[in-house]
Backbone bond lengths (Angstrom), bond angles and torsions (degrees), N, CA, C in turn:
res aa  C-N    CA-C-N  psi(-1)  N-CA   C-N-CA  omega(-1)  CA-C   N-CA-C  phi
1 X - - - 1.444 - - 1.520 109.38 -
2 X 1.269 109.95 132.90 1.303 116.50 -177.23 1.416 116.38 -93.44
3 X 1.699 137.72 108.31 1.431 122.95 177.40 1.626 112.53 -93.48
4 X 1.045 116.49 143.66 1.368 121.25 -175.91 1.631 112.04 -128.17
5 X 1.227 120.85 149.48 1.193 140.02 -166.39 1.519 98.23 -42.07
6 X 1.284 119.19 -54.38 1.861 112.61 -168.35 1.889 97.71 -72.93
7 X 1.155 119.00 -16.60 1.962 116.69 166.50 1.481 105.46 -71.73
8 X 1.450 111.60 -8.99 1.216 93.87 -157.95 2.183 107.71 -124.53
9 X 0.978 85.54 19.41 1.585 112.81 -163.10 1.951 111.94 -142.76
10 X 1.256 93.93 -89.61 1.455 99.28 -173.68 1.623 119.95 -62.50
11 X 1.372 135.48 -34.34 1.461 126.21 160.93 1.426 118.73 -54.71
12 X 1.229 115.14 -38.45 1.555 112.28 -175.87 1.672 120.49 -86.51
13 X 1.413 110.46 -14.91 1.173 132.31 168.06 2.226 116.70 -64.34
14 X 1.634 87.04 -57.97 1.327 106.81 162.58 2.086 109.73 -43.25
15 X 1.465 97.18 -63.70 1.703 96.31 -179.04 1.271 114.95 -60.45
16 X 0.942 150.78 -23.46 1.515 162.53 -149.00 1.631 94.92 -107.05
17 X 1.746 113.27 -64.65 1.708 99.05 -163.47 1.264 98.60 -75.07
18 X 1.414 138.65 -3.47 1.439 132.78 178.19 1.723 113.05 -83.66
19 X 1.426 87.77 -25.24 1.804 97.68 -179.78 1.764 101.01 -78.67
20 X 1.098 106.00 -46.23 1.385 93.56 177.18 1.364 127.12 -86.90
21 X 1.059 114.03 1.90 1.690 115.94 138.64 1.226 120.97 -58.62
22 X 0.959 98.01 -60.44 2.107 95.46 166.45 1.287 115.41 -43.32
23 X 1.481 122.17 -51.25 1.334 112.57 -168.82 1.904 102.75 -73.37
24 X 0.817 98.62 -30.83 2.072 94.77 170.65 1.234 104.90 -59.64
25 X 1.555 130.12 -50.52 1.566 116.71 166.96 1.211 117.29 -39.33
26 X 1.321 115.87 -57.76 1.566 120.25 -164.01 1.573 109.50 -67.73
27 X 1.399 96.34 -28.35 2.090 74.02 171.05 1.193 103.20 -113.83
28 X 1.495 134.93 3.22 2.075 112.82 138.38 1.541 105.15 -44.94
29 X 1.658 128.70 -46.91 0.992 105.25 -173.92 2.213 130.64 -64.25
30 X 1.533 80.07 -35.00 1.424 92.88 177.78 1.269 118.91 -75.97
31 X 1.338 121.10 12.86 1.654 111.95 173.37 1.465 84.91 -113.02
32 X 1.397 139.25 -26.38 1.500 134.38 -163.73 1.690 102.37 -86.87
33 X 1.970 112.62 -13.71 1.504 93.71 175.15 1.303 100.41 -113.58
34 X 1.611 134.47 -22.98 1.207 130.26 161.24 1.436 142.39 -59.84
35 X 1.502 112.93 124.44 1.281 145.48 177.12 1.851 88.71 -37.40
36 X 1.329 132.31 122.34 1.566 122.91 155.80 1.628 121.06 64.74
37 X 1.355 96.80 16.32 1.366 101.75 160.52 1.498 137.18 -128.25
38 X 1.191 88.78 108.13 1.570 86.01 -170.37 1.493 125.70 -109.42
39 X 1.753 113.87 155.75 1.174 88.74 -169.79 1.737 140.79 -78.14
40 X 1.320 111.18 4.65 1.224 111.04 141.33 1.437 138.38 11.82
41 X 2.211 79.90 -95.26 1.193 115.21 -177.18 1.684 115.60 -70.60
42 X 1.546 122.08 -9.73 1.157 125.66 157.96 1.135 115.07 -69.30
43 X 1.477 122.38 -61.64 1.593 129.36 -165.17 1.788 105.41 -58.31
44 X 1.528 107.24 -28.49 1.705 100.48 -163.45 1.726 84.69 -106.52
45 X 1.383 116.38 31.08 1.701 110.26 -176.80 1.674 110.37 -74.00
46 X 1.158 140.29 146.52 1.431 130.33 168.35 1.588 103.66 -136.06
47 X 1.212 112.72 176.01 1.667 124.39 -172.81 1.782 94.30 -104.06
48 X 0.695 111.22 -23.40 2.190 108.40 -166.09 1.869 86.16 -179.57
49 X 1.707 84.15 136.32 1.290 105.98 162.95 1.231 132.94 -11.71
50 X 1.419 105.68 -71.94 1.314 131.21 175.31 1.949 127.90 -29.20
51 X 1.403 89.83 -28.55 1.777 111.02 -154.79 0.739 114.80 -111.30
52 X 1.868 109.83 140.06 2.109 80.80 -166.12 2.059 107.56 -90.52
53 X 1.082 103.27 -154.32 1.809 106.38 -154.07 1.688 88.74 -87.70
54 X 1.197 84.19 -176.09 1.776 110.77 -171.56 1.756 93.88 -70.19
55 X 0.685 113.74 -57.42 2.056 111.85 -173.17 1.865 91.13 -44.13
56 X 1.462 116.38 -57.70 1.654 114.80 -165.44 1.716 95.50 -43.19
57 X 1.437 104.22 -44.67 2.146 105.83 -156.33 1.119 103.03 -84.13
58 X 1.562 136.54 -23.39 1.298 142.07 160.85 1.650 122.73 -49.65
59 X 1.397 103.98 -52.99 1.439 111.96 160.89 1.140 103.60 -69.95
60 X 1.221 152.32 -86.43 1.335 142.90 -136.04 1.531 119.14 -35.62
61 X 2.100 104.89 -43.71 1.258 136.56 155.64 1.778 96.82 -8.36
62 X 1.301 87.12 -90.01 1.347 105.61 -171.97 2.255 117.64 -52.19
63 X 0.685 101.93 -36.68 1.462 129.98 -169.27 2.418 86.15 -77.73
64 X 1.025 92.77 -70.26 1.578 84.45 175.00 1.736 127.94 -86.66
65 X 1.023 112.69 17.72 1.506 110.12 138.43 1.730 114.17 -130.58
66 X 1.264 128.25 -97.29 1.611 96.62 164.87 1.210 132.85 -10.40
67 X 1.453 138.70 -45.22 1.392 124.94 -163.76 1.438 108.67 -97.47
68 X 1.477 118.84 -8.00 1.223 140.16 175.88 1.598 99.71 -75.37
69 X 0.943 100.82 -50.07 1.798 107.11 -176.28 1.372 118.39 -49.53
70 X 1.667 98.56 -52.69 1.004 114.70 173.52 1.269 122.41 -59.00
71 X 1.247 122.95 -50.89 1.381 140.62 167.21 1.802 124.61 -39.77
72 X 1.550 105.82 -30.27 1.545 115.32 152.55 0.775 125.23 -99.44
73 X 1.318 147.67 16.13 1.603 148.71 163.09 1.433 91.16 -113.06
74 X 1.845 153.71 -6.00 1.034 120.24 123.90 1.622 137.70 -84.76
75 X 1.551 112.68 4.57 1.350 108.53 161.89 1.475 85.37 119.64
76 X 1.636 119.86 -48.41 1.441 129.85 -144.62 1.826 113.07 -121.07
77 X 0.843 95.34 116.49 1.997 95.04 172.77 1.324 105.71 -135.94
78 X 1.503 90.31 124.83 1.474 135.62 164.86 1.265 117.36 -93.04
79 X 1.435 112.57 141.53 1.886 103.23 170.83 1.281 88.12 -78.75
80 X 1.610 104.06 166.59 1.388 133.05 172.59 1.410 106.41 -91.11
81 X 1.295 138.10 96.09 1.517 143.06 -147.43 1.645 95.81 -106.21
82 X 1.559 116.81 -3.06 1.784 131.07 178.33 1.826 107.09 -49.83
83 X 1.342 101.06 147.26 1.622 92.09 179.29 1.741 92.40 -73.21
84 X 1.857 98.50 146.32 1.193 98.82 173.81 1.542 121.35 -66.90
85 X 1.927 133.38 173.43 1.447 104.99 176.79 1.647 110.26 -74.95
86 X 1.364 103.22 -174.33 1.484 116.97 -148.42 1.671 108.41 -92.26
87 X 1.505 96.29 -55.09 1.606 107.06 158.14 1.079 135.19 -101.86
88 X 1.151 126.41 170.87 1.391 146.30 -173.45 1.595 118.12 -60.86
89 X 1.230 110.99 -39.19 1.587 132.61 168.24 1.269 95.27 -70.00
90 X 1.246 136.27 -70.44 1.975 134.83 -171.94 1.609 105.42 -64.68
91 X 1.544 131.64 -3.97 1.659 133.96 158.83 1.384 102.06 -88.65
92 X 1.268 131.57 -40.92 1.131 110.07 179.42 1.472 131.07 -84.35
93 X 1.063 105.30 -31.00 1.935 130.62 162.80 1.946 91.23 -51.63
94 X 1.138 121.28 -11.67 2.002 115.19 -165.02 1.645 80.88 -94.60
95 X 1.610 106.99 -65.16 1.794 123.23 -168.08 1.419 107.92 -43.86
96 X 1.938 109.61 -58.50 1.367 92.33 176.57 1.662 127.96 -69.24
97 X 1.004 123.08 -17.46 1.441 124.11 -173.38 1.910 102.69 -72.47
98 X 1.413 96.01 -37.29 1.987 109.36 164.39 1.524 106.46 -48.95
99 X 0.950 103.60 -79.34 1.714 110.12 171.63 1.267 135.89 -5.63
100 X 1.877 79.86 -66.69 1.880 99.64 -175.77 1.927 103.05 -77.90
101 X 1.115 112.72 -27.49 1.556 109.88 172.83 1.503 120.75 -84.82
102 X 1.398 106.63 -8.20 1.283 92.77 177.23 1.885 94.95 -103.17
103 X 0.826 125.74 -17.32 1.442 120.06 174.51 1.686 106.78 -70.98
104 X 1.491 125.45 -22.57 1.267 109.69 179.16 1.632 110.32 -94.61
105 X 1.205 128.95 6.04 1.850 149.75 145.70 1.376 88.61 -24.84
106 X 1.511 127.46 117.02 1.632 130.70 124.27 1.412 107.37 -65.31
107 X 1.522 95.50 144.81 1.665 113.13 154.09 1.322 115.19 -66.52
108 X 1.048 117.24 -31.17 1.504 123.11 164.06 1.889 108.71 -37.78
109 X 1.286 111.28 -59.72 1.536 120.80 -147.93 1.898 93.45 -95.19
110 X 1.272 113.64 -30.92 1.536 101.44 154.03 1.098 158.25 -119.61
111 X 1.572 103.01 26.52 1.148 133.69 119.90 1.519 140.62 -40.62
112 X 1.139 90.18 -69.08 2.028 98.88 159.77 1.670 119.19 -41.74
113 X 1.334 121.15 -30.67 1.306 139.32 -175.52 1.668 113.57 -62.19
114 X 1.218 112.40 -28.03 1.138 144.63 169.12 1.978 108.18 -35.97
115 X 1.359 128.08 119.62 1.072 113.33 -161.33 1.930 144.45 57.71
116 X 1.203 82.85 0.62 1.497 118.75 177.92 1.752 113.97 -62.43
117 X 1.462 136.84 102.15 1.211 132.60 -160.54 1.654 99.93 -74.67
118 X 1.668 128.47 133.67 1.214 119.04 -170.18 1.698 83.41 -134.98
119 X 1.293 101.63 170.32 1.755 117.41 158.09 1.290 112.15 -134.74
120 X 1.358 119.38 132.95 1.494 124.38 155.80 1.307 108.45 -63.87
121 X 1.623 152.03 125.63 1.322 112.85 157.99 1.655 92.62 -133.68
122 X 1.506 98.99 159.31 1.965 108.35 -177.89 1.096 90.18 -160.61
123 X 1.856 113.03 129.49 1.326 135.86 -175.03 1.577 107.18 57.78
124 X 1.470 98.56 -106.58 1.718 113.81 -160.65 1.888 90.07 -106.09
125 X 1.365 108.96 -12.01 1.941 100.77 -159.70 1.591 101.56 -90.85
126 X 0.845 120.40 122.68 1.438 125.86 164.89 1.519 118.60 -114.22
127 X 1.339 116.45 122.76 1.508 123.35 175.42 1.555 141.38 -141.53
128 X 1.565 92.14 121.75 2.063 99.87 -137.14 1.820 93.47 -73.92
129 X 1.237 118.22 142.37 1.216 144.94 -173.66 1.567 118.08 -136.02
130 X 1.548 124.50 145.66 1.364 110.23 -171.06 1.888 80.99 -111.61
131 X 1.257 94.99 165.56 1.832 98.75 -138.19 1.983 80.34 -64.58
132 X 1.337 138.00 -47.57 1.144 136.25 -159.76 1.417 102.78 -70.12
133 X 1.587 136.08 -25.35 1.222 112.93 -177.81 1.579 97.64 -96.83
134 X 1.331 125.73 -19.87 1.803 125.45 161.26 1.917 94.57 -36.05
135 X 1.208 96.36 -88.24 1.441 115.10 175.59 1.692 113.40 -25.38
136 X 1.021 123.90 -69.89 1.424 101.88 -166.04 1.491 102.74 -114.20
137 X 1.529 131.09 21.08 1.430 116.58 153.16 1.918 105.50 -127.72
138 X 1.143 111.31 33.93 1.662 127.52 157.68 1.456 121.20 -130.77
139 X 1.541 73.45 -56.37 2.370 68.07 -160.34 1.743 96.18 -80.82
140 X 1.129 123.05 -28.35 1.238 122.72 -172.97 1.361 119.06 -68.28
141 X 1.658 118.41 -42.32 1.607 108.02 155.84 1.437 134.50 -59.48
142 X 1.477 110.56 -38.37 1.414 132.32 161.88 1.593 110.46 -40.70
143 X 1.538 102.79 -66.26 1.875 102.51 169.85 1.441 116.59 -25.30
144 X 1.446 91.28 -72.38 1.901 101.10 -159.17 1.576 99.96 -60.19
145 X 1.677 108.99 -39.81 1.894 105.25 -172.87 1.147 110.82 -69.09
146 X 1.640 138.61 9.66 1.066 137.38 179.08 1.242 115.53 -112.12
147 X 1.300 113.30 -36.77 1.591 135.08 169.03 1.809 97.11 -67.07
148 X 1.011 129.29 -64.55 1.161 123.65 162.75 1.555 136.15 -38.65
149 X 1.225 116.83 -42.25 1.073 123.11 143.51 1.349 141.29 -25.63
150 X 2.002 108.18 -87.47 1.245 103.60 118.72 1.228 135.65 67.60
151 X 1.552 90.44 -125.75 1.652 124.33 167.62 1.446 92.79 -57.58
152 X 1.125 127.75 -90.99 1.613 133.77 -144.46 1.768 100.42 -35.93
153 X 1.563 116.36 -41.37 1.288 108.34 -155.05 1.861 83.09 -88.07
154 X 0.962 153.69 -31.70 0.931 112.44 176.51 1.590 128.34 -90.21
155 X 1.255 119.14 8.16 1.493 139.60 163.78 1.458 99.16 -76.45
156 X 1.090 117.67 -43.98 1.842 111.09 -176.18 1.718 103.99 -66.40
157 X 1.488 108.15 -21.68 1.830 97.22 -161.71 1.688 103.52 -105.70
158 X 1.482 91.36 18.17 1.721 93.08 -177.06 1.729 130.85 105.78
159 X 1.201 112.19 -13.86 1.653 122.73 -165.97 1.680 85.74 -86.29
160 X 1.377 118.75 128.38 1.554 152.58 174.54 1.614 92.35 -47.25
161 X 0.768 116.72 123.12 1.136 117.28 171.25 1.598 103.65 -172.96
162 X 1.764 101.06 138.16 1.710 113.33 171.36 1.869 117.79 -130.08
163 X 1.125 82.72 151.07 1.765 83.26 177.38 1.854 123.97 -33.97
164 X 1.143 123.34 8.12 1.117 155.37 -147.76 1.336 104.31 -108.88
165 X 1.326 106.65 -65.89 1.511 141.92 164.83 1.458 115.64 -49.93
166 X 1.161 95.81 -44.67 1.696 93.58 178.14 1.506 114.32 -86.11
167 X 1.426 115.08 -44.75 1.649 110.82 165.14 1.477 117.61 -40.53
168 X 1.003 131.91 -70.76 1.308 143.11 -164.76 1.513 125.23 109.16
169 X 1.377 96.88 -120.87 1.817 105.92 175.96 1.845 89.66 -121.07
170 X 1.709 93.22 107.24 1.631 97.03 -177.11 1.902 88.55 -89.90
171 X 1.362 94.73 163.12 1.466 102.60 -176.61 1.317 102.39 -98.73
172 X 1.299 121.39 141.66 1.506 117.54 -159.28 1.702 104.24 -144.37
173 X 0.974 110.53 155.78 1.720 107.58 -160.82 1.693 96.37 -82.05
174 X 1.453 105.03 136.09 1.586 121.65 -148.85 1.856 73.73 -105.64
175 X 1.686 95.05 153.52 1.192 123.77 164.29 1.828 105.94 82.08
């Protein structure tokens, strides 16, 4: 069996921004049944001072696989330094629009990417990457630590949530 860069990137990317669509459902629901919670106080939620809120790790989601993509088919990736959106409805309206573009991705086209000269660059730092090790030793830890994230901050503020939740729809051998 042959694995190739889009087996090894874009399916698991797909399960993850779909899982965390779910978890944006689940705390629309938990601010609509909770006493004093609003979503606000979800979107600007953080784990420690230091970090920025659930809207920053929600985008990023999106920003490190889509914007990553994007980011090697122009050669160049930049973080998106934009305020993230505000509500919970305008994060998930970001995830699904991720979704639907990363489902129309041939293996064909990231595959080809493969040996592909890329740069990270931010501010003055620039750092050359060939688009597959950009891809799965940058944006790909970044993904999951954001998606991970995520989850935690809204598991820390109360919204039901199980490891379940965070997987998604794992792909599982049919028949």
């Amino acid at each position: 069996m042959t694995f190739s860069l889009y087996d090894a990137i874009i399916p698991g990317n797909q399960q993850i921004v779909g899982a965390v669509i779910g978890l944006i459902e689940k705390a629309e629901a938990h601010c609509a049944e909770t006493d004093g919670c609003t979503e606000e106080d979800l979107v600007q939620a953080k784990l420690a001072e230091d970090m920025l809120p659930l809207a920053f790790q929600v985008k990023w989601v999106t920003t490190h696989s889509m914007g990553a993509i994007e980011g090697v088919r122009q050669g160049k990736f930049s973080p998106d330094v934009a305020p993230p959106p505000a509500t919970l409805a305008d994060l998930k309206s970001g995830l699904a629009r991720t979704r639907d573009e990363l489902a129309a991705l041939t293996a064909a086209e990231v595959n080809g990417f493969v040996g592909k000269d890329m740069v990270f660059a931010f501010n003055e730092m620039e750092i050359p990457f060939t688009a597959e090790n950009f891809l799965l030793s940058f944006s790909q830890p970044n993904f999951y630590f954001h998606a991970t994230t995520a989850y935690d901050i809204l598991r820390h503020r109360g919204v039901k949530l199980g490891k379940r939740d965070f997987l998604g729809q794992m792909r599982v051998k049919a028949g």
